[in-house]
C-alpha positions as CSV (number, residue, x, y, z in Angstrom):
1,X,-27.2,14.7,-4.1
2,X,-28.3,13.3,-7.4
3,X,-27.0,10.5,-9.2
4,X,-25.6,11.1,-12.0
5,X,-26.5,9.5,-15.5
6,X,-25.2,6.4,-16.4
7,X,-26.2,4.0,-19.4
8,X,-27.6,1.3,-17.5
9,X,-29.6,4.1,-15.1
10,X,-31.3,5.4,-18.8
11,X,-32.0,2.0,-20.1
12,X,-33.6,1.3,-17.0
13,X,-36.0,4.6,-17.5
14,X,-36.4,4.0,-20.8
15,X,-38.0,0.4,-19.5
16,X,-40.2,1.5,-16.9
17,X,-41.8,4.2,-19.7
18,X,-42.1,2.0,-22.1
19,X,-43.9,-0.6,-19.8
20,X,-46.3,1.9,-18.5
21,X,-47.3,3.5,-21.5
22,X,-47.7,-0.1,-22.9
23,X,-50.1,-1.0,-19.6
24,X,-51.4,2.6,-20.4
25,X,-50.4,4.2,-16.7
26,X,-49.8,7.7,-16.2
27,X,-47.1,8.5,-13.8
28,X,-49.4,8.8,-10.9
29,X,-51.1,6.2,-11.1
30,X,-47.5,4.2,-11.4
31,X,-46.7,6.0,-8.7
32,X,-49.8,4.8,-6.5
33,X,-49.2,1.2,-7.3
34,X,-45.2,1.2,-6.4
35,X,-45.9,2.9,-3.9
36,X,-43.6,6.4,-4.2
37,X,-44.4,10.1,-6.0
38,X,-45.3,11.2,-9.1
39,X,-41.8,13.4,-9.2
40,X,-40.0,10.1,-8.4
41,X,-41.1,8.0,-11.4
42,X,-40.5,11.4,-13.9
43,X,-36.8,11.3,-12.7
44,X,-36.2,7.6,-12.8
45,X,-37.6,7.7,-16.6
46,X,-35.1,10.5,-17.1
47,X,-32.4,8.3,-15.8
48,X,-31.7,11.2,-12.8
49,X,-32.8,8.6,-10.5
50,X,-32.5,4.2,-9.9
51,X,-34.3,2.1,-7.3
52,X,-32.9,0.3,-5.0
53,X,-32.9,-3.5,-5.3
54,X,-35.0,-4.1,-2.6
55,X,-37.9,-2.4,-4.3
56,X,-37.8,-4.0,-7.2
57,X,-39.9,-6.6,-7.0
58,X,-43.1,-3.8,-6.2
59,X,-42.1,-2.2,-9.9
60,X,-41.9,-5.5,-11.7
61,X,-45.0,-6.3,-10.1
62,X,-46.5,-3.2,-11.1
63,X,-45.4,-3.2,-14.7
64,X,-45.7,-6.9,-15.2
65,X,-41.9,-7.2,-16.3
66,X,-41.9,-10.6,-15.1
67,X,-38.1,-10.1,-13.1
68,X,-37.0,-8.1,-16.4
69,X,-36.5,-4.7,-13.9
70,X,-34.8,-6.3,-11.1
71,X,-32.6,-8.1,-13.2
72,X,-31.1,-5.0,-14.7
73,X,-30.6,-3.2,-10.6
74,X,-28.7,-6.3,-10.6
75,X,-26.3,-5.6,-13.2
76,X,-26.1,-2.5,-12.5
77,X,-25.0,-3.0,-9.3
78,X,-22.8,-4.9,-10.3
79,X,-20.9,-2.8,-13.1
80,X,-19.9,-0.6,-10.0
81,X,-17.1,-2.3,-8.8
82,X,-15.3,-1.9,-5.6
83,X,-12.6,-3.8,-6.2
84,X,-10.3,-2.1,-3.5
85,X,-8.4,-4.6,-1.7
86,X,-8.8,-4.4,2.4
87,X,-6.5,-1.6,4.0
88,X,-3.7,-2.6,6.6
89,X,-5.2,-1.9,10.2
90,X,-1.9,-1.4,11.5
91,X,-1.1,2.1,9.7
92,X,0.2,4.7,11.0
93,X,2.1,7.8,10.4
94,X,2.0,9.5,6.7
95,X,-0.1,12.6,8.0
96,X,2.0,14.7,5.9
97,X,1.6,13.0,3.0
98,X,-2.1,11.9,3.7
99,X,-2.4,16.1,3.9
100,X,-1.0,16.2,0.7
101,X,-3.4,13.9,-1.2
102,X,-6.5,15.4,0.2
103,X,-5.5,18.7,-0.8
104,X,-4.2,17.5,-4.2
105,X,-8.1,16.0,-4.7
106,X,-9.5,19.6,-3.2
107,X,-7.9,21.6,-6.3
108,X,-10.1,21.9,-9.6
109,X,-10.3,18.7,-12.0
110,X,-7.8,16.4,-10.1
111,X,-6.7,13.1,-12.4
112,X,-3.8,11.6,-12.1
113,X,-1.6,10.9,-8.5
114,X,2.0,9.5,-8.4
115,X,3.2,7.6,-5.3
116,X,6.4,6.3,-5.7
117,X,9.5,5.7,-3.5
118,X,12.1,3.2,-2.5
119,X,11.4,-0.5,-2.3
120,X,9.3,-1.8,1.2
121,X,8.6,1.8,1.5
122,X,4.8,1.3,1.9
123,X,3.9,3.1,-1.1
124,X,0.4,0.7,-2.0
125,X,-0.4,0.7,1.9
126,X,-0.7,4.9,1.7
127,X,-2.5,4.5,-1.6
128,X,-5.2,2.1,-0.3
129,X,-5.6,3.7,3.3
130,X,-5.9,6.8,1.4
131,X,-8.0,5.5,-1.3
132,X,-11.1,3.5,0.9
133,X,-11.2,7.3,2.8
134,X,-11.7,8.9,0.1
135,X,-13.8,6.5,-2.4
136,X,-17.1,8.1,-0.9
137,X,-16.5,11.1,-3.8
138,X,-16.5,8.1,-6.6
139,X,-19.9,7.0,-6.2
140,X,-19.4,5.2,-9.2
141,X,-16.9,2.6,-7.8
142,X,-13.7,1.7,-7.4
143,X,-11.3,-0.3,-9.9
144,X,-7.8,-1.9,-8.5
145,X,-5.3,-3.8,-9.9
146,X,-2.0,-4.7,-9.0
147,X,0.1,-3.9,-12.6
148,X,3.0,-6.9,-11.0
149,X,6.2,-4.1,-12.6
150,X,8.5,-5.5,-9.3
151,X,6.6,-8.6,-8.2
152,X,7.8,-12.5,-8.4
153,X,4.1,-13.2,-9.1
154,X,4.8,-13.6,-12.7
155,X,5.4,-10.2,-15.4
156,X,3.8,-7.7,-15.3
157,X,0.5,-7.1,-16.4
158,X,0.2,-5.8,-19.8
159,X,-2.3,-2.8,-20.6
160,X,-4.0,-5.0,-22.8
161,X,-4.9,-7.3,-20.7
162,X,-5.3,-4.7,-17.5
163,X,-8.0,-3.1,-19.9
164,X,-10.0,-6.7,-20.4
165,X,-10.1,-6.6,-16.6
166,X,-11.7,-3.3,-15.6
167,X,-14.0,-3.6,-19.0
168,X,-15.2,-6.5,-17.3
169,X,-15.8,-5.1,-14.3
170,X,-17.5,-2.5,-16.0
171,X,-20.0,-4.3,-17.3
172,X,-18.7,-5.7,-21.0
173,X,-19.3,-9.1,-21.5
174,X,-16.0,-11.2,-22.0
175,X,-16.7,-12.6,-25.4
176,X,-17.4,-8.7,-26.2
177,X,-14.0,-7.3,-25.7
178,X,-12.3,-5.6,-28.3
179,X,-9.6,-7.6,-29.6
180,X,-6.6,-4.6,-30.0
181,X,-5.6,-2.6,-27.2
182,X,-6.1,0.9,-29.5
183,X,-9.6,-0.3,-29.6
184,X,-9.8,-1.2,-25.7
185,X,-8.5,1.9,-24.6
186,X,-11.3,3.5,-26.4
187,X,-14.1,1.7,-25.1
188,X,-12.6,1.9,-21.7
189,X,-12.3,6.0,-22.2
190,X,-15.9,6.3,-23.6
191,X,-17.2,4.0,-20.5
192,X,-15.6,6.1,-17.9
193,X,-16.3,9.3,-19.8
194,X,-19.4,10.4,-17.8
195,X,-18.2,8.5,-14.5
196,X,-16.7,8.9,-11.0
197,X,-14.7,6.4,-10.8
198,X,-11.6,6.0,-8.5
199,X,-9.0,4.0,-10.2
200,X,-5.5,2.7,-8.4
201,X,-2.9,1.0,-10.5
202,X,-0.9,-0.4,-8.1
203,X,3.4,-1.6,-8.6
204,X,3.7,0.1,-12.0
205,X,6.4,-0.9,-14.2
206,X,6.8,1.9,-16.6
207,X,5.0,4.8,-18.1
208,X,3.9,2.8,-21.2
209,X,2.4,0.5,-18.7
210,X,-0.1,2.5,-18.0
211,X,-0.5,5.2,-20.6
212,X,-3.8,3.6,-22.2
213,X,-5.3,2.8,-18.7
214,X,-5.7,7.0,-18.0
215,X,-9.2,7.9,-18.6
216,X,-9.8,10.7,-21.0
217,X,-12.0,12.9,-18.5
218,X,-11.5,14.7,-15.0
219,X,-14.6,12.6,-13.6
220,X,-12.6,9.8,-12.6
221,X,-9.2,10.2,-10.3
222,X,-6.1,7.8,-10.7
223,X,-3.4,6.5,-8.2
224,X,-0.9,5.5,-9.5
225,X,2.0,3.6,-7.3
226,X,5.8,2.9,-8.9
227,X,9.5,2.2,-7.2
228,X,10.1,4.4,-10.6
229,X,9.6,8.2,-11.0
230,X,7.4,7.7,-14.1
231,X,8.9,10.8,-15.7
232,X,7.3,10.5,-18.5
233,X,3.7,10.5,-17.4
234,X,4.5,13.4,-14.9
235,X,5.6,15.8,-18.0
236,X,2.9,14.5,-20.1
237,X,0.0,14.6,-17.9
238,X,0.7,17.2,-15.6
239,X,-0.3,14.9,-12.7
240,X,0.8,15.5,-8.9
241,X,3.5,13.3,-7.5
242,X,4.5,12.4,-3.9
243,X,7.4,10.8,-3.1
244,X,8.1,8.4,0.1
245,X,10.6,8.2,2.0
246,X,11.7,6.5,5.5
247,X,9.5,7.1,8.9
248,X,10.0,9.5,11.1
249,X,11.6,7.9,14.6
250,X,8.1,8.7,16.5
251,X,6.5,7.5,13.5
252,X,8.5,4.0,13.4
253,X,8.2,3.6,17.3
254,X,4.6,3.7,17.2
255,X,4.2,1.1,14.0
256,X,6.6,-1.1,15.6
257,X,4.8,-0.4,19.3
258,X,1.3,-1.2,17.4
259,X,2.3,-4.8,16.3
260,X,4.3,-5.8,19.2
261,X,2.2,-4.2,21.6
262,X,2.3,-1.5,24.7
263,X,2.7,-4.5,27.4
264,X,5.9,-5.7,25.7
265,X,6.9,-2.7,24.8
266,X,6.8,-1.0,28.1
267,X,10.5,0.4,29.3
268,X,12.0,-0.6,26.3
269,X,11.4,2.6,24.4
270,X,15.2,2.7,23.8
271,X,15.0,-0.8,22.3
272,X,12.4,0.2,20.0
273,X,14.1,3.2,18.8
274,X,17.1,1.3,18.5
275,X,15.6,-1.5,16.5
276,X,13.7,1.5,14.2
277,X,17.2,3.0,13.2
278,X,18.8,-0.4,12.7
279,X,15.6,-1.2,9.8
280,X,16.6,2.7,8.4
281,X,13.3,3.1,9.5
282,X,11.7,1.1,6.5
283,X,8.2,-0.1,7.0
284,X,8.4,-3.2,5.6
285,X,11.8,-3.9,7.5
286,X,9.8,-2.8,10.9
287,X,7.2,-5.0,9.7
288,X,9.1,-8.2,10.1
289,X,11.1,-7.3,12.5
290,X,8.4,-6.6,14.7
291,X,6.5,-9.7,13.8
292,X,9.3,-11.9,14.7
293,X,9.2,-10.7,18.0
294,X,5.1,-11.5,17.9
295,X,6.3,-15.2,17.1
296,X,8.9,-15.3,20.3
297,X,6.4,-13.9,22.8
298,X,9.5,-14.8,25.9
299,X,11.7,-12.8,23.8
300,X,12.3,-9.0,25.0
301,X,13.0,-5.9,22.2
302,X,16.1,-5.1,23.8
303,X,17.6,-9.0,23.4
304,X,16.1,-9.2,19.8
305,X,17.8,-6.4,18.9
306,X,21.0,-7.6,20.4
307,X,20.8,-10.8,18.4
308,X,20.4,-8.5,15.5
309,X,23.4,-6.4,16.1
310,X,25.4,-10.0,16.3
311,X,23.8,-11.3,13.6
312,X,26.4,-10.0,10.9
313,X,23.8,-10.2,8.7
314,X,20.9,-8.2,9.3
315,X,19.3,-8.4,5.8
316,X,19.3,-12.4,6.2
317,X,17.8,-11.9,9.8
318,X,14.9,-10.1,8.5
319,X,14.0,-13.0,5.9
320,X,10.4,-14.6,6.7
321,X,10.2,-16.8,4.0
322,X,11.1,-16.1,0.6
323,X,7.7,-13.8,-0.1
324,X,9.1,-11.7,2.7
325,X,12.8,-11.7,2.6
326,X,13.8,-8.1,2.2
327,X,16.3,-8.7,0.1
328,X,13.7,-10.6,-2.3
329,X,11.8,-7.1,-2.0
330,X,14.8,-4.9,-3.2
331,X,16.1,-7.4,-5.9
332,X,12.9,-6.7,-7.4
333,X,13.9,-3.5,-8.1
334,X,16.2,-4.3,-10.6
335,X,13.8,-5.4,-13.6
336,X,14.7,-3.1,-16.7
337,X,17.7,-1.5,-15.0
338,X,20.5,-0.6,-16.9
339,X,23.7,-3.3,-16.4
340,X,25.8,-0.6,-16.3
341,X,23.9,1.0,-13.7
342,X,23.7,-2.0,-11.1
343,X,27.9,-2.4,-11.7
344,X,28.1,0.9,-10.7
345,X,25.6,0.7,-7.8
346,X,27.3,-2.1,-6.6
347,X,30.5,-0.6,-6.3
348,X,29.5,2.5,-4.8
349,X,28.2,0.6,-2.1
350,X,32.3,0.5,-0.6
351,X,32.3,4.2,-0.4
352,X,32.6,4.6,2.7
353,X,30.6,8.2,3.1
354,X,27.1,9.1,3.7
355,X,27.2,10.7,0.5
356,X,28.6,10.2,-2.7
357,X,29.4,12.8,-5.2
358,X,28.8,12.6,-9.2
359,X,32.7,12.9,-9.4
360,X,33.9,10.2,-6.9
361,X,31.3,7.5,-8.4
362,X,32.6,8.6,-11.6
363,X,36.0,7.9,-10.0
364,X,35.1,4.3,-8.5
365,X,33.8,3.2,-11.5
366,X,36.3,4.5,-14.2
367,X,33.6,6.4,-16.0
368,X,33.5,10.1,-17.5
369,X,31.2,11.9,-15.3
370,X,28.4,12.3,-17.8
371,X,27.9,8.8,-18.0
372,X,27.9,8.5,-14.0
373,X,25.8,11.3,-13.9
374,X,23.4,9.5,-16.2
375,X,23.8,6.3,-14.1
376,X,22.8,7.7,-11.0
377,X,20.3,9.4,-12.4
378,X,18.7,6.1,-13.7
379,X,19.5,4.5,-10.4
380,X,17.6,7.4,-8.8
381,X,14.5,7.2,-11.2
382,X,14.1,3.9,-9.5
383,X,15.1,4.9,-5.7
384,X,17.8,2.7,-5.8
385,X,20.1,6.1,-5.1
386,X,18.0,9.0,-3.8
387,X,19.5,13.0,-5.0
388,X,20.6,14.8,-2.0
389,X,22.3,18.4,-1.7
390,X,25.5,19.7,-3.5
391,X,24.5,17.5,-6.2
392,X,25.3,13.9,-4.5
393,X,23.2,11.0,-3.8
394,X,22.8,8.6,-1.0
395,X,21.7,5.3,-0.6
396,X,19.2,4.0,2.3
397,X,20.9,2.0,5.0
398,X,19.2,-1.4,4.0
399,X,20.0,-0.5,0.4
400,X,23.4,0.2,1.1
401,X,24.0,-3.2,3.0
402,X,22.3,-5.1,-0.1
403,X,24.5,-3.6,-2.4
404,X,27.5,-4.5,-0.7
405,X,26.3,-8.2,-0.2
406,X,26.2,-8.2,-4.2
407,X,29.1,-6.2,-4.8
408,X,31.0,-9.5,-2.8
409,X,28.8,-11.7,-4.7
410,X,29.4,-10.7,-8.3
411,X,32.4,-8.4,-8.6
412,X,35.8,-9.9,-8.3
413,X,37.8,-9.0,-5.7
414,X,40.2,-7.4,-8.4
415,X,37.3,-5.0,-9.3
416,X,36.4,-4.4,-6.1
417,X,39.8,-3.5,-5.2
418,X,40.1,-1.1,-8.2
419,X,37.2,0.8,-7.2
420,X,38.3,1.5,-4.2
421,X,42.1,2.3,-5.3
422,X,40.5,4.2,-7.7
423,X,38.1,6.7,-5.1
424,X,41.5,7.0,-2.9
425,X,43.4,8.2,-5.1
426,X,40.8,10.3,-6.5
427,X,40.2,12.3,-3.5
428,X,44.1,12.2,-2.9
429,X,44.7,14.6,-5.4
430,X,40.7,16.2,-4.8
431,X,42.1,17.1,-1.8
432,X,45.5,18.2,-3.0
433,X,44.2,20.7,-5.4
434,X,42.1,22.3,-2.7
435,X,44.7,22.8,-0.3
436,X,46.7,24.6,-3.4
437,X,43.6,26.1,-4.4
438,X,43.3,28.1,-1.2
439,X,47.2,28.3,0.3
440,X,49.7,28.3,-3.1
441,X,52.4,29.3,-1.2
442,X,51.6,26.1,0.9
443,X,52.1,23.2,-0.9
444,X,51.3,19.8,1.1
445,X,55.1,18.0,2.0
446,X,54.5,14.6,-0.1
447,X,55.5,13.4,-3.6
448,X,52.3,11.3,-4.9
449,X,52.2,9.2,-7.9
450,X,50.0,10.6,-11.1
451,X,46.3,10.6,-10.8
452,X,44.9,7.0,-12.0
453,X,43.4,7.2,-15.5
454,X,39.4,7.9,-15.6
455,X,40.1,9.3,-11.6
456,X,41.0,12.8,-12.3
457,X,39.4,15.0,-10.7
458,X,38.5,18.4,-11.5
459,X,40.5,21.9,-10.9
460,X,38.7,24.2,-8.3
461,X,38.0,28.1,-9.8
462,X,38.7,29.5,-6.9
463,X,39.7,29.5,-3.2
464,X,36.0,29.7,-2.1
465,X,35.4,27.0,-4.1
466,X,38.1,24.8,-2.7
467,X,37.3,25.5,0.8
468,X,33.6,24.8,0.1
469,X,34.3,21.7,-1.0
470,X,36.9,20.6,1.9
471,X,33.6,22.0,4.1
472,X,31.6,19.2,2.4
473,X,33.4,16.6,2.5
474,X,35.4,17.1,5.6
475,X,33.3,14.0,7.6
476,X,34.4,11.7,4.7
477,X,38.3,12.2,5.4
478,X,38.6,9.8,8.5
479,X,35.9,7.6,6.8
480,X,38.7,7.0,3.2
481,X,41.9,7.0,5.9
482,X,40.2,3.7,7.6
483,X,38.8,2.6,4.6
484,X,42.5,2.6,3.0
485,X,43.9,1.0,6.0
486,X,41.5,-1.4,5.6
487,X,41.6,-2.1,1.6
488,X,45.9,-2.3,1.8
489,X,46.5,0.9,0.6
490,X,47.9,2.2,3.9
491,X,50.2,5.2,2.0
492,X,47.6,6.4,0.2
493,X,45.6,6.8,3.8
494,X,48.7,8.7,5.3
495,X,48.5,11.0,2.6
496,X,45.2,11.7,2.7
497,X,45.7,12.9,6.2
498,X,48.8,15.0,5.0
499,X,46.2,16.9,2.2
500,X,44.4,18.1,5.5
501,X,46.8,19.8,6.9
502,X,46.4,23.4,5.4
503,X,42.5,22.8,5.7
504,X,42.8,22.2,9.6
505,X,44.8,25.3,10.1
506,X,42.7,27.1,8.7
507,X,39.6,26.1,10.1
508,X,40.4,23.8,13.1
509,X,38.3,20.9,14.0
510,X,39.6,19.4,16.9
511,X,37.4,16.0,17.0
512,X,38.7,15.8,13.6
513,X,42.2,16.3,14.3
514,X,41.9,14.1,16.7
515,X,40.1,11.3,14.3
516,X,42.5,11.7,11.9
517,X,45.7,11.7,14.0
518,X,44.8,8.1,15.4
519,X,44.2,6.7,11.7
520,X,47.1,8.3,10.3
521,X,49.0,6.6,13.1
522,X,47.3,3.7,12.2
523,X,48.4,3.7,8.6
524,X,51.7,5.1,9.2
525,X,53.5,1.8,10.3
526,X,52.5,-0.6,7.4
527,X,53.2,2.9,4.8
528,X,56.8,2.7,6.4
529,X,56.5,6.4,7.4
530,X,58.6,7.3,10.5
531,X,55.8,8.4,13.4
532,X,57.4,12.1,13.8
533,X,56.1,12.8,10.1
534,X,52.6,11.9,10.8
């Protein structure tokens, strides 16, 4: 394949033919002296070919350049950069997605690649096992850097100064740097204009971040990594995105198998899997987790685990020094977010289902459910919520627990107690409507106070939609009964149970009956209700 022109490769030619002619040599008898072909020395005077640097002694020698020639193979070696940090041996897993890029760089004039995805995902470690397997394509080298948008290591990087870096390593003296970043950008677009060059901008902030670090050509292909959607640059650019999220269980087993190792690992398979679910199958979690079994080489999977499970802090476990503490990782994640948007995350974290709909937030946090809606949408641009079906979102495991641990450290317990008052009662009368919705002439047999100001809920069109939405949200009931029962509000948890009554008869659930006969019994007592009405 032939190497493409590049200014340094045409100065070089231009050199060698004006030496030669100056010694008055022909091609051939250049070529004789070297020694190489005629054909050879036409294409590296043409700039379609450069020597190596082990042969440049035999054409200074030849020309008399006096080290002039083998200085510039030098620095041209050395404006190709490979400046991609060392991929993580132990990766495994990501087929799917590693599928994904390499058909993404198969399609005509690929440019720009997203990666982003919740926090300890392992979105730079698919980026650079990806990118060294592929950097063969970019003959002309490879520019990192490491952009700092959720780091401790100081702010992030600004583009002016990202730009100063990779002109650098491109070849432009330091006191030659344009001073603006307008005027950066440009020389940084005209350098890379007839290039290959794979570029990675690693723990992106924001799309202005890295707006004037695109290249203006198709030659070149960027990666670009971000715990943020980076929106912007998706609608502007038209580049592909691929988002993370969590390990599959064979997948976890075998990265926590791979650092602990198949002799310790051997009959605990059930250990491993359980310790995989308990990190929500997040690589960095698994990471740690699995090296601090490396450090206690007497300790067994299945008794680490165990002194997990006791722990009653599982986030703290997982700590390795402060670089390392997961909960360092995620707090990260909140540079530039909205304040209303963390109060709200935080509260949501005490709901006690696996989903949580744009209504019930809106509930818990005394909003209008625009504004949630627009919260959780910002929460979800930077994977601190993730969207899920029938327009709810759900929060990782880890990031679930995290939130709650602040919710306890920076919401009072009044607010706290609100929120929750508030989501009860909310789904109290939810609930209520449904049942009316579908059975008029079968009202539920309790008197409940008023809805609670900014908890009302909607009014259901029609039957089908109540029912749909009873089908929904039917695995949340038992959740709110014990979560009532546990807040103090054991009447509200009683008539929650009561609102279920037409819904059960009409489609019976009998491990939910069950479920919610024991935690209406439960609440029943404490709400003063005699035992024969519950």
């Amino acid at each position: 394949m032939s190497v493409k022109h590049d200014d340094l490769g045409l100065q070089f030619g231009h050199e060698v033919r004006r030496l030669r002619k100056a010694r008055g040599l022909s091609q051939s008898q250049l070529a004789a002296m070297i020694p190489t072909d005629t054909s050879y020395i036409s294409k590296v005077e043409h700039g379609h070919r450069t020597p190596s640097h082990d042969s440049a002694g035999a054409w200074d020698s030849a020309l008399g350049a006096e080290g002039r020639l083998a200085a510039m193979l030098v620095m041209r070696a050395m404006h190709q950069p490979a400046q991609l940090p060392v991929a993580i041996p132990s990766f495994v897993g990501r087929n799917a997605e590693l599928a994904h890029l390499d058909q993404f760089l198969a399609r005509p004039a690929p440019s720009i690649i997203l990666v982003d995805g919740p926090p300890g995902i392992g979105k730079t470690m698919l980026a650079l096992r990806w990118a060294h397997r592929v950097s063969r394509r970019f003959p002309d080298g490879q520019l990192y850097i490491d952009l700092r948008g959720y780091s401790e290591n100081g702010p992030p990087v600004t583009p002016k100064d990202a730009l100063g870096e990779f002109l650098i390593a491109l070849g432009v003296p330091a006191e030659a740097l344009p001073e603006g970043l307008t005027q950066r950008a440009a020389l940084y677009r005209t350098m890379l204009s007839k290039r290959a060059v794979l570029i990675v901008l690693d723990n992106a902030a924001e799309s202005p971040q890295i707006e004037s670090l695109l290249p203006g050509s198709a030659s070149s292909l960027v990666v670009v990594t971000s715990r943020r959607r980076l929106s912007k640059i998706a609608i502007t650019t038209g580049a592909r995105r691929i988002t993370l999220s969590s390990l599959s269980a064979a997948e976890s087993a075998a990265l926590i198998t791979g650092i602990i190792g198949g002799e310790r690992t051997q009959g605990q398979a059930g250990a491993v899997d359980a310790l995989a679910a308990r990190c929500g199958y997040l690589p960095l979690a698994m990471r740690i987790a699995a090296e601090q079994i490396v450090n206690h080489p007497y300790t067994s999977v299945g008794t680490f685990v165990d002194e997990l499970a006791s722990s009653g802090d599982f986030i703290r476990a997982l700590d390795v020094g402060e670089s390392l503490a997961v909960r360092t990782v995620f707090s990260w994640s909140f540079k530039g977010v909205d304040c209303n948007a963390m109060r709200l995350w935080r509260l949501l974290s005490m709901h006690p289902g696996a989903q949580v709909s744009v209504e019930s937030a809106a509930a818990m946090g005394g909003l209008h459910p625009s504004i949630a809606r627009q919260l959780m949408d910002h929460l979800a641009e930077v994977h601190l919520l993730e969207p899920s079906r029938d327009d709810k979102f759900t929060f990782h495991r880890l990031l679930r627990e995290y939130a709650t641990e602040r919710t306890l450290a920076v919401d009072s317990k009044v607010e706290r107690r609100t929120a929750v008052h508030r989501l009860l009662t909310y789904y109290l009368h939810k609930s209520r409507h449904a049942s009316t919705a579908f059975a008029p002439n079968r009202p539920g047999p309790i008197e409940m106070n008023p809805a609670v100001v900014g908890a009302t809920p909607s009014r259901f069109l029609d039957s089908t939609a109540a029912l749909a939405w009873f089908d929904t949200e039917r695995e949340n009931f038992p959740l709110l009964i014990r979560c009532a029962a546990d807040h103090g509000y054991p009447v509200l948890g009683w008539q929650l149970a009561v609102t279920l009554k037409n819904y059960l008869e009409l489609r019976w659930h009998p491990f939910l009956c069950i479920d919610v006969r024991q935690l209406v019994l439960n609440c029943a007592k404490p709400a003063n209700v005699p035992t024969g009405e519950s």
